[in-house]
C-alpha beads as a LAMMPS data file, in Angstrom:
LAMMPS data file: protein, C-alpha beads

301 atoms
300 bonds

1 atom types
1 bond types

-500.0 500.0 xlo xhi
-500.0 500.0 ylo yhi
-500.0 500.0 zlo zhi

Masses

1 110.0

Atoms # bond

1 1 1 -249.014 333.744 -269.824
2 1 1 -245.505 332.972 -269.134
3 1 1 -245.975 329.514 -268.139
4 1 1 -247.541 328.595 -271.296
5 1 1 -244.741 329.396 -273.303
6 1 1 -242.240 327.974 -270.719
7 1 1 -244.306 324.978 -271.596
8 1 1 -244.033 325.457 -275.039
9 1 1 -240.410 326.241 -275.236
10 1 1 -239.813 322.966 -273.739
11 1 1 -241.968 321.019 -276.533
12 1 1 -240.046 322.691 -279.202
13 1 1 -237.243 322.125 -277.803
14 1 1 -238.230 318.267 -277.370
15 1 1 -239.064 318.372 -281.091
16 1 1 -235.925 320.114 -282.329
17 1 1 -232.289 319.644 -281.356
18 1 1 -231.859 323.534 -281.582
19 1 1 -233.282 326.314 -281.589
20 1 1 -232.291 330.238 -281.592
21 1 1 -233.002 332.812 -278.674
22 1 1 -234.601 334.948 -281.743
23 1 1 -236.570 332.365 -283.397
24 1 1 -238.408 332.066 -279.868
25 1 1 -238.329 335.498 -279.191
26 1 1 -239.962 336.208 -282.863
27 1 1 -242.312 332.969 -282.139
28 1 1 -243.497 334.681 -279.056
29 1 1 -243.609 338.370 -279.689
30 1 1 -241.387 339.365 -276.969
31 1 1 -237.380 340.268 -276.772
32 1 1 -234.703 337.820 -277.007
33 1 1 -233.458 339.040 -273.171
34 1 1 -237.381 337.324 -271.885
35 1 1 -235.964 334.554 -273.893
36 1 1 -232.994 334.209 -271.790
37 1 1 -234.521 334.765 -268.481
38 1 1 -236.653 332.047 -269.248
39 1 1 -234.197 329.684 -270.105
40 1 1 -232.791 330.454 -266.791
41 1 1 -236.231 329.813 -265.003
42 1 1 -236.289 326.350 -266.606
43 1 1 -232.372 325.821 -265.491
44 1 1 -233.390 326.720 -262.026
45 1 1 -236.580 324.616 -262.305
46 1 1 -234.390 321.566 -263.286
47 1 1 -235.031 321.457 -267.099
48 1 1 -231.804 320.165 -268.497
49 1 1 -231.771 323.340 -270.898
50 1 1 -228.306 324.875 -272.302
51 1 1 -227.141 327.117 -275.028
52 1 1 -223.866 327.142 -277.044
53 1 1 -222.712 330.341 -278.067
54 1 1 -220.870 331.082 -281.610
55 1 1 -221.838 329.714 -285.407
56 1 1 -223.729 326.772 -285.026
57 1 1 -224.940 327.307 -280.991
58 1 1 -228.300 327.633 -279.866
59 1 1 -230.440 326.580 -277.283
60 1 1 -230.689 323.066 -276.853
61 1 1 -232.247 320.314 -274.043
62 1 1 -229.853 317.344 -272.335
63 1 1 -229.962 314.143 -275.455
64 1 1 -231.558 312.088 -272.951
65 1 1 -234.299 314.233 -271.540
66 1 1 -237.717 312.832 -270.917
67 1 1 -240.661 314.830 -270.815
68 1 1 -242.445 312.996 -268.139
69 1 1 -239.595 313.963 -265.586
70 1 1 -240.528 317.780 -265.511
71 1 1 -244.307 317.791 -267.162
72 1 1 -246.277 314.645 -266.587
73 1 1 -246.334 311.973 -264.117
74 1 1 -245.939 308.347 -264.643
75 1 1 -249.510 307.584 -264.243
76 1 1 -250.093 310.653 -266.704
77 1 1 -248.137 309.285 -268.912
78 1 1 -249.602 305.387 -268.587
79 1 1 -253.125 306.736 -268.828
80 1 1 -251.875 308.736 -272.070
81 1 1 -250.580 305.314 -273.461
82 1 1 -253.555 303.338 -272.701
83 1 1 -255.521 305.582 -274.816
84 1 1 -253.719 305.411 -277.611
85 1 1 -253.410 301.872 -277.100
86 1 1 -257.302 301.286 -276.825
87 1 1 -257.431 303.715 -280.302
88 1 1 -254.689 301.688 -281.815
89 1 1 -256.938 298.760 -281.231
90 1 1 -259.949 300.492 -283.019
91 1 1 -258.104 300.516 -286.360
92 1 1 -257.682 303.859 -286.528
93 1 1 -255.209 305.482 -289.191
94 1 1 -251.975 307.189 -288.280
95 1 1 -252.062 306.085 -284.816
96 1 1 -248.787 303.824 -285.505
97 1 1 -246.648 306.848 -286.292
98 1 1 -248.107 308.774 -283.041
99 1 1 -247.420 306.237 -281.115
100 1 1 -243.646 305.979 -281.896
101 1 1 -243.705 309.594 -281.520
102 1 1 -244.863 309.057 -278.239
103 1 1 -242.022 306.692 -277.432
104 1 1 -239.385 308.733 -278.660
105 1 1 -240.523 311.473 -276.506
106 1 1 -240.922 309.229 -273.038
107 1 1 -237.068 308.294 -273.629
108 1 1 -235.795 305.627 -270.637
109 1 1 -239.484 305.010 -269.408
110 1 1 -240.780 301.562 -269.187
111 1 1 -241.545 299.755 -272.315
112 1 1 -244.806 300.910 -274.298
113 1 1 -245.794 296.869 -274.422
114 1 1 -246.949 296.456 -271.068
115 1 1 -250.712 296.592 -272.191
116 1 1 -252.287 294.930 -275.313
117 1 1 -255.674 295.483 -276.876
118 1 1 -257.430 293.726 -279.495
119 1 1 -261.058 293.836 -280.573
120 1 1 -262.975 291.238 -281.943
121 1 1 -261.516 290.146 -285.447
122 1 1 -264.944 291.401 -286.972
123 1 1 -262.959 294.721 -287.894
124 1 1 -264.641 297.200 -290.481
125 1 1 -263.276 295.748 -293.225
126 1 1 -259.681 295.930 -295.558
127 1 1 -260.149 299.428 -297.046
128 1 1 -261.673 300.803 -293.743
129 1 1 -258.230 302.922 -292.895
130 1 1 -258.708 304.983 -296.589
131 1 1 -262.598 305.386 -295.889
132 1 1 -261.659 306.917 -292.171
133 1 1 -258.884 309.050 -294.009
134 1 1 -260.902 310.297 -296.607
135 1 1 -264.531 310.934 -294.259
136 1 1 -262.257 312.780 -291.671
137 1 1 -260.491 315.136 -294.387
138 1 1 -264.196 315.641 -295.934
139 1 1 -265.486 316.118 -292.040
140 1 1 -262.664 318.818 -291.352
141 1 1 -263.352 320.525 -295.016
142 1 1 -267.185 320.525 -295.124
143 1 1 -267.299 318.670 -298.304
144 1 1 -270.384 316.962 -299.200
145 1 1 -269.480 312.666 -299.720
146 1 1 -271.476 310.444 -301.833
147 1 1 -271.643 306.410 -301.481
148 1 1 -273.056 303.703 -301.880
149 1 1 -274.431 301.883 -299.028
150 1 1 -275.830 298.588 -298.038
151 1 1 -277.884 297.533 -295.447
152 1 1 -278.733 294.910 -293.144
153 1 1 -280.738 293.174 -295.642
154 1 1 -277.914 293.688 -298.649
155 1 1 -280.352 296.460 -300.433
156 1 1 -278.112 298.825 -301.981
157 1 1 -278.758 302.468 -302.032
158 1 1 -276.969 305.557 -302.987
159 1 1 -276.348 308.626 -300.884
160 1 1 -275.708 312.326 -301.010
161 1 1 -274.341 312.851 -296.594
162 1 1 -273.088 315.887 -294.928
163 1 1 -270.194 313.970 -293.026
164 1 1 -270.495 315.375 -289.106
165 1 1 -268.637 312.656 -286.696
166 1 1 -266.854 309.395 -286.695
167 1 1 -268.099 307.028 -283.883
168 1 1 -266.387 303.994 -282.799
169 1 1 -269.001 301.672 -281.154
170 1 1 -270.174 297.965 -280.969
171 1 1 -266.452 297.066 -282.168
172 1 1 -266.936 298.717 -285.677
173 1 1 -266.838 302.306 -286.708
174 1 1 -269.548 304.644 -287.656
175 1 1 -270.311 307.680 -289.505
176 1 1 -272.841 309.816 -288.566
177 1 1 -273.973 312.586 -291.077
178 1 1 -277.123 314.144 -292.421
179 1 1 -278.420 312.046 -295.511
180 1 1 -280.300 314.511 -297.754
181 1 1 -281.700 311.513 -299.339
182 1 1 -283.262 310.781 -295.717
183 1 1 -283.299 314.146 -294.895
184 1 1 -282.071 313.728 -290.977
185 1 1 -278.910 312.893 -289.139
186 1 1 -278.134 309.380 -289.674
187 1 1 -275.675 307.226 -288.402
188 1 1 -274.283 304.339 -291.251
189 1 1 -271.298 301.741 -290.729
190 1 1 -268.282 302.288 -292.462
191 1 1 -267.860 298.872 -293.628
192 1 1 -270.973 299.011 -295.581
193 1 1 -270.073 302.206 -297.194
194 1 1 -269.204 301.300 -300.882
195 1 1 -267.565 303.398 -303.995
196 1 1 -267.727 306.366 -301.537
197 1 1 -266.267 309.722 -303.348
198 1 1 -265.605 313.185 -301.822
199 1 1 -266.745 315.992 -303.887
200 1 1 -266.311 320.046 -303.765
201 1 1 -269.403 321.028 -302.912
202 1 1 -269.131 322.511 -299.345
203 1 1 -271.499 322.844 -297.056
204 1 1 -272.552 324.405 -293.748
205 1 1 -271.816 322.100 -290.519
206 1 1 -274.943 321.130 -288.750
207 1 1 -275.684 321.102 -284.992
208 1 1 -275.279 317.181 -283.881
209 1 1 -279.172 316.477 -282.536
210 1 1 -280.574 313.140 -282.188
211 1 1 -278.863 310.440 -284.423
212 1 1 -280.971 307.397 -286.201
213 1 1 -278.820 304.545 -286.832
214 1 1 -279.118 303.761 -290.607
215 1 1 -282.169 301.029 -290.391
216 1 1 -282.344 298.634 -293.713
217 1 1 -285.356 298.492 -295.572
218 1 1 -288.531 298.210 -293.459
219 1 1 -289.138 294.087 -293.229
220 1 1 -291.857 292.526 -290.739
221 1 1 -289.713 291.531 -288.418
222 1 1 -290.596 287.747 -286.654
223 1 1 -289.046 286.109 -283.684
224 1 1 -288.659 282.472 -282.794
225 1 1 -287.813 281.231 -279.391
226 1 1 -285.574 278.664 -279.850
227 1 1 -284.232 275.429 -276.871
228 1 1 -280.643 274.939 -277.665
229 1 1 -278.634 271.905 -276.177
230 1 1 -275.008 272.500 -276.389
231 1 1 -272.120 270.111 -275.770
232 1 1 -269.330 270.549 -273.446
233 1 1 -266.656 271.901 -275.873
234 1 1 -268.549 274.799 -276.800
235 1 1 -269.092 275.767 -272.786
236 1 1 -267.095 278.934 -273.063
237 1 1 -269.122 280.896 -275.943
238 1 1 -272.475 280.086 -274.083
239 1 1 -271.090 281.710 -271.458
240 1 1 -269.909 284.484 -272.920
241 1 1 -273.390 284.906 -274.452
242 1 1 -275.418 283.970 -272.073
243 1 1 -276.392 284.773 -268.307
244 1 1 -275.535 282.141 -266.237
245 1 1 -279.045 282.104 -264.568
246 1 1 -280.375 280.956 -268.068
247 1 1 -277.939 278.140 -268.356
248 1 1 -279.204 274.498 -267.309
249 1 1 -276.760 271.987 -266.473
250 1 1 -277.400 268.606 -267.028
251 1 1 -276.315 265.150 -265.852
252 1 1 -274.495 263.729 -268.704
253 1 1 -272.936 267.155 -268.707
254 1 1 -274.347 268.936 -271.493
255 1 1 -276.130 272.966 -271.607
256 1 1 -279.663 273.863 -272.784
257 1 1 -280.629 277.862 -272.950
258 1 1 -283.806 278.666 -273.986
259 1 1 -283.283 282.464 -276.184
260 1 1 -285.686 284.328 -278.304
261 1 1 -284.381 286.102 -281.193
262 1 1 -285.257 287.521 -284.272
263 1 1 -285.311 284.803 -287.033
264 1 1 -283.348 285.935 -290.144
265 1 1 -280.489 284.738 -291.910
266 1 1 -277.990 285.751 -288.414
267 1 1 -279.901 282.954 -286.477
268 1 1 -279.292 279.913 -288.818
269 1 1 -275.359 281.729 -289.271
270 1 1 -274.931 281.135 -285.378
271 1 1 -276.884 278.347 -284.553
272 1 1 -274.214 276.634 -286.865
273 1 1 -271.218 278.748 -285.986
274 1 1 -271.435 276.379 -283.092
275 1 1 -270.901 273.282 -285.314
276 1 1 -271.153 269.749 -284.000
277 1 1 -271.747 271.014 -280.617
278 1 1 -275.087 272.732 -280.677
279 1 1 -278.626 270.797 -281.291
280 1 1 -281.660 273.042 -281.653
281 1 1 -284.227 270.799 -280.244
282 1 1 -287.409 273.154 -280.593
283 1 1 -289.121 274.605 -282.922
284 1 1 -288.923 271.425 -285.188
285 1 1 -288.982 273.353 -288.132
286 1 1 -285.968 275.406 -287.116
287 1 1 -283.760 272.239 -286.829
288 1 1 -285.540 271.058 -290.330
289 1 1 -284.403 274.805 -291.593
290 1 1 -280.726 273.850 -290.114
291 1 1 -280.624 270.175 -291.116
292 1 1 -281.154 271.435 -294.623
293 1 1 -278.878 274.350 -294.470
294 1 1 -276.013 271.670 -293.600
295 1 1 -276.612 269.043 -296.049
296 1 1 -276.335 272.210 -298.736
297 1 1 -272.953 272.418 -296.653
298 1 1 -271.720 268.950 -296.974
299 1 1 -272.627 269.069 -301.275
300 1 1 -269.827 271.675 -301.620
301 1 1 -267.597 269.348 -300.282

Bonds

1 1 1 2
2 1 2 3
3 1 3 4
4 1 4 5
5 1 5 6
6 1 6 7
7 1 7 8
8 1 8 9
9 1 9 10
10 1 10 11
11 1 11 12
12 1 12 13
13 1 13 14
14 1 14 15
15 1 15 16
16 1 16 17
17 1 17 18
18 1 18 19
19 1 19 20
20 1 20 21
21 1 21 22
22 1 22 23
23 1 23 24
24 1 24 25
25 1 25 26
26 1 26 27
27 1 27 28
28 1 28 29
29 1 29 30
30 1 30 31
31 1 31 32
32 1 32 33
33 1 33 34
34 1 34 35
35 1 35 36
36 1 36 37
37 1 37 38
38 1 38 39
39 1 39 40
40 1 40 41
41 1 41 42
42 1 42 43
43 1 43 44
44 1 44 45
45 1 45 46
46 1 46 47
47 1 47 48
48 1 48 49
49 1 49 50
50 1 50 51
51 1 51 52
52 1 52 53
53 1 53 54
54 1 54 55
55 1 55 56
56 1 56 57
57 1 57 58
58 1 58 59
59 1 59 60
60 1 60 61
61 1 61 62
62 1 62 63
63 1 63 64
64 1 64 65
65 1 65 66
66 1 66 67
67 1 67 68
68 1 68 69
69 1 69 70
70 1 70 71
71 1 71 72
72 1 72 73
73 1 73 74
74 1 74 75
75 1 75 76
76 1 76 77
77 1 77 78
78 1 78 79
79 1 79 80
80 1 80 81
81 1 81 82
82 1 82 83
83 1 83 84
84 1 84 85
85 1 85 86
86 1 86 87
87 1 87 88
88 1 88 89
89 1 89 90
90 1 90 91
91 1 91 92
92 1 92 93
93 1 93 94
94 1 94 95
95 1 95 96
96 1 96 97
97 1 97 98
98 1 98 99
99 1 99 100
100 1 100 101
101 1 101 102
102 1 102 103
103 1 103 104
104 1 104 105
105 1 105 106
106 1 106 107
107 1 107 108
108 1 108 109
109 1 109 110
110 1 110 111
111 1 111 112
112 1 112 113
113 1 113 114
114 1 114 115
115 1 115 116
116 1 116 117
117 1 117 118
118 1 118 119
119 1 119 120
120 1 120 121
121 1 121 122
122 1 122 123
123 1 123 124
124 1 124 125
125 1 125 126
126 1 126 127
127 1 127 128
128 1 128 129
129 1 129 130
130 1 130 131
131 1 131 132
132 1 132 133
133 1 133 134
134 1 134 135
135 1 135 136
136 1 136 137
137 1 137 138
138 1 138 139
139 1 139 140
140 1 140 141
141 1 141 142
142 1 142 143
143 1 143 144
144 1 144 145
145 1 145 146
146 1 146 147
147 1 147 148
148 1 148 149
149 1 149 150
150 1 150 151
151 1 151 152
152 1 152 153
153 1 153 154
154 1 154 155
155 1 155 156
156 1 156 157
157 1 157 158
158 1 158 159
159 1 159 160
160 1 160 161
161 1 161 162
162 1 162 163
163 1 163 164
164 1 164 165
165 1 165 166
166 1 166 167
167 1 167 168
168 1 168 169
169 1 169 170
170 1 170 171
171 1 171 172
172 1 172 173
173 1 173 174
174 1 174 175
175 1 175 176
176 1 176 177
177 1 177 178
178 1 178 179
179 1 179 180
180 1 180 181
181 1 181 182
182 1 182 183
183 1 183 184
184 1 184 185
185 1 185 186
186 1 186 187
187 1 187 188
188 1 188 189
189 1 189 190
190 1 190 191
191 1 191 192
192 1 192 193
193 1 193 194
194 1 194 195
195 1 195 196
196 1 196 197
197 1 197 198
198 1 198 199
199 1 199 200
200 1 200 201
201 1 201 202
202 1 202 203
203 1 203 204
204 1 204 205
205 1 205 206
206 1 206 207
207 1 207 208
208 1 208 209
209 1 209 210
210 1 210 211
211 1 211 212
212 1 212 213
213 1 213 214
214 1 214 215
215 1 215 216
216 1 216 217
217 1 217 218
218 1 218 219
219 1 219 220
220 1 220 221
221 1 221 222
222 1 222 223
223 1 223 224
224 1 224 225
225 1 225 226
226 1 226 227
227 1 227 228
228 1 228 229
229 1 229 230
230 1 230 231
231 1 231 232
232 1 232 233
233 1 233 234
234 1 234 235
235 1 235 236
236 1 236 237
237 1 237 238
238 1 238 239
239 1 239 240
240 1 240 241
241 1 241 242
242 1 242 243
243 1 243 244
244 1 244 245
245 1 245 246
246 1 246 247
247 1 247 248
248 1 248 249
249 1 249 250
250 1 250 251
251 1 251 252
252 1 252 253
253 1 253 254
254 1 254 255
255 1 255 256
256 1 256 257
257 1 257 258
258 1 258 259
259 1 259 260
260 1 260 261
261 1 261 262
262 1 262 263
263 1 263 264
264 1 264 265
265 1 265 266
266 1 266 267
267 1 267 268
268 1 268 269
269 1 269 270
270 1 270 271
271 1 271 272
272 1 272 273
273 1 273 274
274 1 274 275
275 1 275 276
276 1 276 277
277 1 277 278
278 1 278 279
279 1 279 280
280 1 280 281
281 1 281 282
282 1 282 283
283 1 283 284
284 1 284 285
285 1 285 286
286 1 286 287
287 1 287 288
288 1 288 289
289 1 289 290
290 1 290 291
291 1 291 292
292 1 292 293
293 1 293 294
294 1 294 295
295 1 295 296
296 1 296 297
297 1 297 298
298 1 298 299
299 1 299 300
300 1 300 301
């Protein structure tokens, strides 16, 4: 359709200083007079489009032309940014040199800083950006990946995975694939994926069906319900994890919440995250379990 390649002639024209009537004509199948009368439509239309005749000419756009004046609106163009903002934020390769791309190509725009986004500092990890390089090149090439991986309880297995999808979620990222070791479509975190290798065997994409996350190895699970007092200082994080309904307020101006969770090694990790400003007053032997734990802590010191 002629307005696609109006539309395209402008983008290549965006991403080269010059081009020739026949290199779009040959790009386009059609004669180098369609050429010109399109150049004319977008002159008419108010694209800032030119040519210079003689050795060296060629079709050209105005230096300063923005892309967003004849193509995409401002909000367009913010909503555009946000996204790659928000990916930016995810850790995700080559999104630095796309986004000064971008910039380039908005020229005289407001700056690209007006919006900020950062995750939680638990990122997936140093070599994460190689991993999501080398899964997506094995994703788009059908090549089988093997790693090892380690779970939730540090057992460490080794897989054979048809790589299907990258999934960002629960401020990590996530590769779902079918494990022939498991043989189903399972979802595993890259951060745990160790000494991972791509190899040539290809194989035949599978249809994306229901997805198990990767569960560690099957331990009885127990749960403690735990009374936590916490001190003033530490108000803002038992907000942030807790409903306010479940938070008492008491007179000399400390907090109690009263949680169950699963008891494992996370529990006694954030019951003393919170330091000096958490006491677990029941179950007795959980503050016995904690008491312990930080006397272990004070030896190394």
């Amino acid at each position: 359709m002629k307005i696609n390649r109006l539309l395209e002639i402008i983008l290549i024209l965006l991403n080269k200083e010059t081009t020739t009537a026949r290199e779009l004509a040959d790009r386009f199948s059609v004669s180098t007079r369609t050429i010109y009368r399109d150049i004319d439509i977008l002159s008419t239309a108010g694209v800032p489009v030119y040519t210079n005749k003689g050795s060296g000419g060629g079709i050209s756009l105005l230096e300063n032309y923005a892309l967003n004046r004849a193509l995409i609106t401002e909000q367009e163009r913010d909503n555009l940014l946000l996204a790659l903002k928000t990916l930016q934020a995810t850790k995700y390769p080559e999104i630095e040199a796309i986004l000064s791309k971008i910039g380039a190509l908005f020229k005289n725009t407001a700056p690209s800083d007006w919006v900020r986004i950062e995750f939680s500092p638990w990122d997936s990890g140093p070599n994460a950006e190689n991993k999501l390089l080398d899964i997506k090149r094995a994703i788009l090439g059908c090549k089988v990946i093997t790693f090892d991986y380690i779970d939730a309880n540090g057992i460490r297995s080794h897989r054979n995975i048809e790589p299907m999808q990258l999934v960002f979620k629960y401020q990590a990222w996530y590769l779902n694939g079918y494990c022939r070791t498991r043989r189903d479509i399972r979802a595993f975190r890259i951060s745990s994926i160790k000494n991972m290798l791509t190899t040539d065997e290809v194989f035949t994409p599978r249809p994306l069906e229901s997805i198990k996350e990767e569960e560690p190895a099957a331990v009885p699970k127990k749960y403690v319900t735990l009374k936590l007092r916490f001190q003033p200082e530490d108000l803002y994080r038992v907000y942030d994890d807790y409903e306010e309904e479940s938070i008492i307020h008491n007179p000399d101006g400390s907090y109690d919440v009263t949680v169950t969770l699963q008891e494992d090694e996370w529990v006694y990790g954030y019951i003393m995250s919170f330091g000096c400003y958490v006491e677990v007053l029941e179950p007795q032997y959980i503050r016995d379990i904690i008491r312990e734990r930080m006397k272990k802590a004070l030896e190394l010191y």
